[in-house]
C-alpha positions in Angstrom: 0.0 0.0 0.0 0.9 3.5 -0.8 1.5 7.0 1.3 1.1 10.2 0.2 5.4 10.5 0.0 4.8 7.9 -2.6 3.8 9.9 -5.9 6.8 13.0 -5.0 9.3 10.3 -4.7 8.3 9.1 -8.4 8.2 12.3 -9.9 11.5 13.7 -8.1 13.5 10.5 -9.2 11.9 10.6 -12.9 10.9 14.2 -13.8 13.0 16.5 -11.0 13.7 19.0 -13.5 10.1 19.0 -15.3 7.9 21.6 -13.9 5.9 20.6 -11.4 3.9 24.0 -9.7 2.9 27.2 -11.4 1.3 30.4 -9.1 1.6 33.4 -10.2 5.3 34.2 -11.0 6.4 31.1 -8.8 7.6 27.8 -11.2 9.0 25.1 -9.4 10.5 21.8 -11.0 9.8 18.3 -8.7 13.5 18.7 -7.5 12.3 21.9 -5.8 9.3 20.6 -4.8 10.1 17.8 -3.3 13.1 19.6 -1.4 10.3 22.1 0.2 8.2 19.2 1.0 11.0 17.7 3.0 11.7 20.8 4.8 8.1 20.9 5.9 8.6 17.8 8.0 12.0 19.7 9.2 10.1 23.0 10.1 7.3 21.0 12.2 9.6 18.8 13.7 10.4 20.6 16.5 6.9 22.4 17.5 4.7 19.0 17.0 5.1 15.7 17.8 3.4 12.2 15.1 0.5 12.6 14.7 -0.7 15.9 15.6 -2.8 18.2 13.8 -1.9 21.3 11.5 -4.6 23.9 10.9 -4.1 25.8 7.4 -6.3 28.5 6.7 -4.9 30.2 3.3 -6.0 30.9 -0.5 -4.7 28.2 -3.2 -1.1 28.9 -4.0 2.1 26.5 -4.7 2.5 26.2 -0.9 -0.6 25.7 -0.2 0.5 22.3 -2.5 3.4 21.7 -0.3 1.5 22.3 2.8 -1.2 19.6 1.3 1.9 17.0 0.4 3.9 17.9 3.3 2.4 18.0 6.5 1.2 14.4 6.1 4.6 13.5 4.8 5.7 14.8 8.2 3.7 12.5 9.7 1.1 15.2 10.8 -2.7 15.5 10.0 -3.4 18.4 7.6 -6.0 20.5 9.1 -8.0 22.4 5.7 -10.2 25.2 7.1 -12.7 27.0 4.8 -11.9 30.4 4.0 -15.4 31.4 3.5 -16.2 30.2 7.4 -16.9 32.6 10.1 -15.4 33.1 13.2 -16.7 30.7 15.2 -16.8 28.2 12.5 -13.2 28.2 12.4 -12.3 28.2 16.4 -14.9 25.1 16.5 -12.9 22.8 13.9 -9.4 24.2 15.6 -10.5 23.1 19.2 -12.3 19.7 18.0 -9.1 18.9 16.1 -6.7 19.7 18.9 -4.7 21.6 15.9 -1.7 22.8 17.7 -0.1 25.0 14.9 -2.1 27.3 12.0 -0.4 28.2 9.1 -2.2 30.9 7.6 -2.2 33.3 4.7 -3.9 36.1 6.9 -4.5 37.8 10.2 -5.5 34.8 12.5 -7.9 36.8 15.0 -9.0 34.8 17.6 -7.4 31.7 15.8 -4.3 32.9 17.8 -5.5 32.3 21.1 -6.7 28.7 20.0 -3.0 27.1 19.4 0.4 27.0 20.3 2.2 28.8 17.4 1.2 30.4 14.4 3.2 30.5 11.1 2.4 32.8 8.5 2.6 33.0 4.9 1.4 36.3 4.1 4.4 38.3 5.9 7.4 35.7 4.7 7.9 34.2 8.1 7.0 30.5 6.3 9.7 31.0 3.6 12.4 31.5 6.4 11.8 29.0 8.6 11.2 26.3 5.5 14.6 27.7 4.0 16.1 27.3 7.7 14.7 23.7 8.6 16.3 20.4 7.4 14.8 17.9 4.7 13.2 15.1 7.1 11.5 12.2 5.9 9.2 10.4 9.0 8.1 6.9 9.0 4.9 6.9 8.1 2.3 3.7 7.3 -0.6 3.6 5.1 -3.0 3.6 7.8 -1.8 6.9 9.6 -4.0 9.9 9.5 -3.6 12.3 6.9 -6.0 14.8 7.4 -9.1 16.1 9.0 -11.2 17.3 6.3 -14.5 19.2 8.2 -18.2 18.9 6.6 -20.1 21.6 7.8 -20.2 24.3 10.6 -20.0 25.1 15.0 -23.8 22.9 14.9 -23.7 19.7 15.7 -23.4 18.5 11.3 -20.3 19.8 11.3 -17.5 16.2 11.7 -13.8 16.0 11.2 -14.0 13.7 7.7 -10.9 11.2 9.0 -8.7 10.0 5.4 -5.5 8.2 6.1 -3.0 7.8 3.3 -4.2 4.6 2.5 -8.0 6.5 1.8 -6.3 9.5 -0.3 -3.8 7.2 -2.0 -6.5 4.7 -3.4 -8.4 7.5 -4.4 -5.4 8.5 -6.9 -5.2 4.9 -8.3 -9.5 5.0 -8.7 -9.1 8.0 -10.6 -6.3 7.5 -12.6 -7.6 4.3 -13.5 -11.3 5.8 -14.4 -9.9 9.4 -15.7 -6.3 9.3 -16.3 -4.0 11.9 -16.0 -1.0 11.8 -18.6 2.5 13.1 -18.1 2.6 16.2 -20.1 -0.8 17.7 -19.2 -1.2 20.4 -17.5 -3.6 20.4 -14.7 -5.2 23.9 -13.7 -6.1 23.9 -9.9 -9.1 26.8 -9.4 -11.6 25.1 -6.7 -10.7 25.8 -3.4 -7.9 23.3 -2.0 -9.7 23.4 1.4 -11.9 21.0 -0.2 -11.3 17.4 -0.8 -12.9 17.7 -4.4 -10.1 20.3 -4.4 -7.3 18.3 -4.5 -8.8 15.3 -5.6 -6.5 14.6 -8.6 -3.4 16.5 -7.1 -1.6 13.3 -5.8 -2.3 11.9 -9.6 -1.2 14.8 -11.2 2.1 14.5 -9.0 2.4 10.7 -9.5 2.5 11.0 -13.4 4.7 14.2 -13.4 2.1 16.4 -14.8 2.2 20.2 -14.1 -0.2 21.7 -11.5 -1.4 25.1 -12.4 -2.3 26.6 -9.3 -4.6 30.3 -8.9 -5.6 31.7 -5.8 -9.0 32.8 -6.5 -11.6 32.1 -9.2 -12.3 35.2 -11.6 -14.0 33.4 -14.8 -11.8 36.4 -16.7 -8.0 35.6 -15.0 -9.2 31.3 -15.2 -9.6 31.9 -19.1 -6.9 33.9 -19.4 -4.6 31.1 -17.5 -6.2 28.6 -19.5 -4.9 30.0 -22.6 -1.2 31.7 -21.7 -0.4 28.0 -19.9 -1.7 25.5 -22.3 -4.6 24.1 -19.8 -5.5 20.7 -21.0 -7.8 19.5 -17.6 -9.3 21.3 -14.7 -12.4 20.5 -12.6 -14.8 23.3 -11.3 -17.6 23.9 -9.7 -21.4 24.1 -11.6 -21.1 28.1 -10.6 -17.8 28.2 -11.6 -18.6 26.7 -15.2 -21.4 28.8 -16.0 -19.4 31.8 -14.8 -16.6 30.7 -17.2 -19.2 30.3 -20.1 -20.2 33.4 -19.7 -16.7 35.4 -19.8 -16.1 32.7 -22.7 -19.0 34.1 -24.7 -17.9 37.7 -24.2 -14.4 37.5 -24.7 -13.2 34.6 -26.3 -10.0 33.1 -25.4 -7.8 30.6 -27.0 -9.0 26.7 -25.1 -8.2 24.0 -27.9 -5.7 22.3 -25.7 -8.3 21.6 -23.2 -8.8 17.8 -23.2 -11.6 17.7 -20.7 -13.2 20.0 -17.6 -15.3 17.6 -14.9 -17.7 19.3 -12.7 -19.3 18.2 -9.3 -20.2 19.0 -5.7 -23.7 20.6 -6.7 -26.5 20.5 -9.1 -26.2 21.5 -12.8 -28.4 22.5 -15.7 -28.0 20.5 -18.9 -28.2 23.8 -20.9 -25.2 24.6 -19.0 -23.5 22.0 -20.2 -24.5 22.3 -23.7 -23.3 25.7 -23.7 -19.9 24.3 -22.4 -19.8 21.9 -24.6 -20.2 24.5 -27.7 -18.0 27.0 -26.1 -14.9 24.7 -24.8 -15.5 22.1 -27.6 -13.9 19.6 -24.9 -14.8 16.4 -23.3 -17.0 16.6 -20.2 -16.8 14.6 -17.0 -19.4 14.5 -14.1 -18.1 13.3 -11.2 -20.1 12.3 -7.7 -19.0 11.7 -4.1 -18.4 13.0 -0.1 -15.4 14.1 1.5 -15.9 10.9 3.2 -15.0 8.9 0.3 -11.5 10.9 -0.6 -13.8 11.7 -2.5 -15.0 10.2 -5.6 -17.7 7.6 -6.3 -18.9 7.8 -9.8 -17.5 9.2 -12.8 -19.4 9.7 -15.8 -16.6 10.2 -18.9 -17.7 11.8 -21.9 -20.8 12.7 -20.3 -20.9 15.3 -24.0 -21.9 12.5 -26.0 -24.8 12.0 -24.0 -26.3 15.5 -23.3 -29.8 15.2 -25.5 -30.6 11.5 -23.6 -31.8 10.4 -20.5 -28.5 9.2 -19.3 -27.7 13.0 -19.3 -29.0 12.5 -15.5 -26.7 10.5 -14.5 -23.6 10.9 -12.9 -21.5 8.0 -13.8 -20.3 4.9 -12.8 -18.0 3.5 -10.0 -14.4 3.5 -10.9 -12.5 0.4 -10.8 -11.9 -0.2 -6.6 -15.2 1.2 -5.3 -18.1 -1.1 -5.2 -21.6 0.9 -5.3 -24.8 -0.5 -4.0 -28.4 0.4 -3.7 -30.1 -0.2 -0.6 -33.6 0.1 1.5 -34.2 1.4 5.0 -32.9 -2.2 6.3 -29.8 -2.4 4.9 -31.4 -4.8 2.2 -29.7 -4.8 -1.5 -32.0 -3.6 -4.3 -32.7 -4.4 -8.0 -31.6 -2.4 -10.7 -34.2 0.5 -11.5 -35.0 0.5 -7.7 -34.5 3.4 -6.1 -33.0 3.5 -2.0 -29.9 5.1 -0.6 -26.5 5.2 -1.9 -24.0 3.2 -0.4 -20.3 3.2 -1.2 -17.0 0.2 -0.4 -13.5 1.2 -0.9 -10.4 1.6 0.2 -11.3 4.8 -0.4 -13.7 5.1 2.8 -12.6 7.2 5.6 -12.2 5.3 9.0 -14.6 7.8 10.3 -15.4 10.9 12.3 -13.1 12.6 14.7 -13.9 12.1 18.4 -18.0 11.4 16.8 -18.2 7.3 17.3 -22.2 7.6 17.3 -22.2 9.5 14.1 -19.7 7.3 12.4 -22.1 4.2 13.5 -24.8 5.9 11.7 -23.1 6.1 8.2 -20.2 2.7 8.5 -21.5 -0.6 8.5 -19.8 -3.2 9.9 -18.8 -4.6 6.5 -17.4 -0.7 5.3 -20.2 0.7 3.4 -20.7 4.2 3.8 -24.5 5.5 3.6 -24.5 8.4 1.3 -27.6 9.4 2.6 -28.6 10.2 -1.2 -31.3 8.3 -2.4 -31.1 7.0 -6.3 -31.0 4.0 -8.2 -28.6 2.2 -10.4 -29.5 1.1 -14.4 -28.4 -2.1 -16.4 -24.9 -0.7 -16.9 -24.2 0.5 -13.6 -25.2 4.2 -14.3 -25.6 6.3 -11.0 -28.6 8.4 -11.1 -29.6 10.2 -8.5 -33.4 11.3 -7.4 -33.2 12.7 -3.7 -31.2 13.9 -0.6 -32.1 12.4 2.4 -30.1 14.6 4.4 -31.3 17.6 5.1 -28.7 19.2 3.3 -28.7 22.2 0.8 -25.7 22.4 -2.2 -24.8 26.0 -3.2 -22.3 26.3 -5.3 -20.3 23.2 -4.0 -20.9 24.3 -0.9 -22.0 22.2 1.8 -25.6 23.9 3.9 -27.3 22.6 6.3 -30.7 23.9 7.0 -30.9 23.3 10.9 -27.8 25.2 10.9 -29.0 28.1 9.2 -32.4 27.9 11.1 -30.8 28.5 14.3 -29.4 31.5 13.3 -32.6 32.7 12.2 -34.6 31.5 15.0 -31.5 34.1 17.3 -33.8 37.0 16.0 -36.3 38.0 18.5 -39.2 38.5 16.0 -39.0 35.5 14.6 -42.0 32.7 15.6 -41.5 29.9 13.1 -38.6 29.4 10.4 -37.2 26.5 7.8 -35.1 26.7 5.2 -34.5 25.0 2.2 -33.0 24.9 -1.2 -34.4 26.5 -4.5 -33.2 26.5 -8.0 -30.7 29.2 -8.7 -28.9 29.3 -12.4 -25.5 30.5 -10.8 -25.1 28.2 -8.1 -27.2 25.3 -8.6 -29.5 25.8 -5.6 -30.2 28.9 -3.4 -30.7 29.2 0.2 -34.5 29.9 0.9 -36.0 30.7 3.9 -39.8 30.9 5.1 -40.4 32.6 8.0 -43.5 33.1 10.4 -43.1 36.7 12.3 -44.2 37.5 15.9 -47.9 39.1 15.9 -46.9 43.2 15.2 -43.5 42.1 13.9 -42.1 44.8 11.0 -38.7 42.4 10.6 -38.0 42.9 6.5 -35.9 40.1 4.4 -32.7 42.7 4.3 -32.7 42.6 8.3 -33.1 39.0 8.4 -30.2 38.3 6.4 -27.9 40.9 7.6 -28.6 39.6 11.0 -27.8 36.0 10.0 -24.7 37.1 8.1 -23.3 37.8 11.2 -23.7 34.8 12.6 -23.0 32.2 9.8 -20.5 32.1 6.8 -22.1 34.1 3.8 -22.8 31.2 1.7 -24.8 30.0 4.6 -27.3 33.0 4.5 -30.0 33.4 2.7 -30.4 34.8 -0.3 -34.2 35.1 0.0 -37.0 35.2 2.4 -40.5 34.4 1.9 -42.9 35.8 5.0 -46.3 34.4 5.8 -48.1 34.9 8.7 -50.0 31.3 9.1 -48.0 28.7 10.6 -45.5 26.3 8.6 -47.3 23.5 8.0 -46.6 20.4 9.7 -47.0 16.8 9.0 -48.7 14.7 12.2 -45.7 14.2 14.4 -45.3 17.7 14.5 -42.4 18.0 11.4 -42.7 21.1 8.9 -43.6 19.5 5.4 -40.6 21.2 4.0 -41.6 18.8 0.7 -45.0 21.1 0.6 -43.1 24.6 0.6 -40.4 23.7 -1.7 -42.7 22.4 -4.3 -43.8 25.8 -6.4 -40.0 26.8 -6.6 -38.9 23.6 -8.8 -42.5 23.1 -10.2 -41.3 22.3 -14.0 -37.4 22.2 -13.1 -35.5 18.9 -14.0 -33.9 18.9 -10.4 -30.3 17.3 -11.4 -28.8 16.2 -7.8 -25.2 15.8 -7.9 
């Protein structure tokens, strides 16, 4: 079995002096590379011991790469915090890791007060201390954490994802054997590397010697403009980065032919999207489904182009080689094919399960290893993924992770608020929207800007909601007292073919 030194150590003896990071005006070969990733181990040597956890809170750059590569190489846990997350957000995953160290790319606020030492990028202090510290290479073994990768927010949905080498390493054989990589592509990095999705192919792309083509931000403008100026041949993106990239592609064309393919995932996605991609890019297109939990691909649906004007357009793939995919009922019971039931996933790929959260890792991990999804779909006679449902209560805006009871406690913090639920509805730029219905106290005035400016204060601002439907009759409930969320959500995707990815 494989650790995550294993790809750098291929590339460095085979490819040293082929380049293997762009960001900006940095270029680094996989001699360089691989030097800085050893260093890592040497500058957390003596402030950690094995096995503890490194927070990293920064924008996508070439050390963010390092970082990624290196603090499990040092035998550490990798730590990814969302950028977008609020305050509190971010001191919750810090403490429930135990993170003694944040290396960040920014004033750490309060962050400070949570661990020992803070390193940061932004002033230069990283680049002396890596240029200081020896090249160390730990023992490490397959099974050893790599990283803490968290779902959601401070409510009680939000779990450290737990992916050992051996989880992130089969993950890069799955792809490359469903989607490979070759050696001279050139791999363009734009979603945020704080996700898993972000960095799903990055130990691939290292393993073959392919370049990574790193930016810290996505502008649909600059992403075109890198596209063209380094010879892009592969990315992956978000469905609201895509359609933001088809639009700047319409207005200004730029030079794409070398793009070989672009795979989207992590939220829904209109086919006319697609199509428009698809004329605009004149590339192959690649739909890929999974969870953090699962490293994180399940299904990948290659040349997913050639099938835009047919039902199979819906799905989203089929298991690569290594992950077995099943269908299944309330009891656990295997079902036909056409049968719809929840998703359930077997891999190597499948985390060990949730930091310091046994219950919650009982809930979704069998005793066998299959992972419940908690999506509900059903599989056709070739093995086609299509999904129909979530059966978490779980919103996906722009491959962003929401969940509603989250959100509803912030609302519920106003003091005119009686009743409130939220839900998803369709948005063209970021797949769904978060919606919110809200019941007033009697003589209440509150308007939907002072509901969501009051929210944004209290949850990260893709967690707020965009809109805010009033009504002063109560939310409906089903007998056992639950709001009939089903019943409210209906008008907004009345007509809408509701693609769940």
């Amino acid at each position: 079995m494989y650790t995550m030194r294993d790809p750098l150590r291929r590339a460095e003896q085979l490819f040293a002096g082929r380049e293997a990071v762009v960001c900006g005006g940095v270029r680094r070969s996989y001699g360089e590379l691989a030097a800085r990733v050893r260093r890592v181990a040497g500058l957390l040597e003596p402030i950690t011991d094995p096995g503890d956890r490194v927070a990293v809170w920064a924008l996508n750059s070439d050390r963010y790469l390092e970082l990624f590569l290196g603090i499990p190489g040092a035998n550490r846990a990798i730590v990814p915090h969302n950028t977008r997350w609020a305050e509190p957000e971010l001191i919750y995953a810090t403490e429930d890791a135990g993170a003694r160290v944040l290396i960040c790319d920014r004033d750490p606020g309060a962050l400070a007060g949570v661990v020992e030492r803070v390193i940061r990028l932004d002033t230069g202090e990283y680049d002396e201390l890596l240029a200081a510290a020896p090249e160390l290479e730990p023992a490490i073994e397959p099974g050893t954490l790599a990283g803490l990768f968290y779902t959601g927010g401070t409510t009680g949905a939000s779990k450290g994802v737990m992916l050992t080498h051996a989880n992130l390493m089969a993950n890069a054989v799955h792809t490359q054997l469903a989607q490979p990589i070759e050696d001279d592509d050139r791999y363009l990095t734009m979603a945020p590397m704080f996700h898993a999705a972000g960095v799903y192919a990055a130990l691939a792309v290292v393993w073959v010697g392919a370049s990574n083509i790193v930016v810290p931000a996505f502008d649909p403008g600059a992403v075109l403009d890198t596209i063209e100026t380094e010879g892009i041949t592969c990315a992956i993106a978000v469905p609201a980065m895509l359609a933001a990239m088809i639009e700047a592609q319409a207005a200004q064309p730029r030079d794409v032919s070398r793009l070989r393919w672009l795979s989207h995932g992590a939220s829904p996605i209109a086919l006319e999207v697609l199509k428009r991609g698809l004329e605009l890019f004149g590339c192959e297109l690649i739909h890929l489904y999974g969870a953090t939990e699962l490293s994180p691909l399940a299904t990948i649906f290659r040349h997913e182009d050639r099938f835009l004007e047919g039902d199979r357009a819906k799905s989203c793939g089929q298991a690569p080689p290594g992950v077995d995919l099943q269908i299944r009922d309330l009891e656990g019971r295997r079902l036909v094919t056409g049968e719809v039931g929840e998703v359930t996933v077997k891999g190597p790929n499948v985390m060990v399960g949730y930091w310091n959260k046994p219950a919650e890792t009982k809930a979704v991990l069998d005793a066998e290893g299959w992972y419940r999804t908690g999506d509900l779909g059903y599989l056709d006679t070739e093995g086609y993924l299509f999904l129909v449902d979530r059966s978490k209560d779980m919103i996906v805006s722009g491959g962003e992770n929401v969940y509603c009871t989250e959100v509803e406690d912030a609302i519920y913090t106003h003091p005119q608020v009686l009743e409130a639920t939220v839900f998803g509805i369709p948005d063209d730029q970021w797949g769904e929207a978060v919606h919110a219905v809200v019941v007033p106290r009697d003589g209440s005035a509150l308007t939907e800007s002072e509901l969501i400016g009051h929210c944004r204060t209290r949850i990260a601002g893709y967690k707020v909601p965009k809109s805010v439907s009033f009504q002063s009759e109560p939310l409906p409930k089903s007998g056992p007292g639950k709001v009939l969320k089903r019943n409210l959500r209906a008008p907004f995707w009345e007509g809408r073919d509701r693609q769940i990815n």
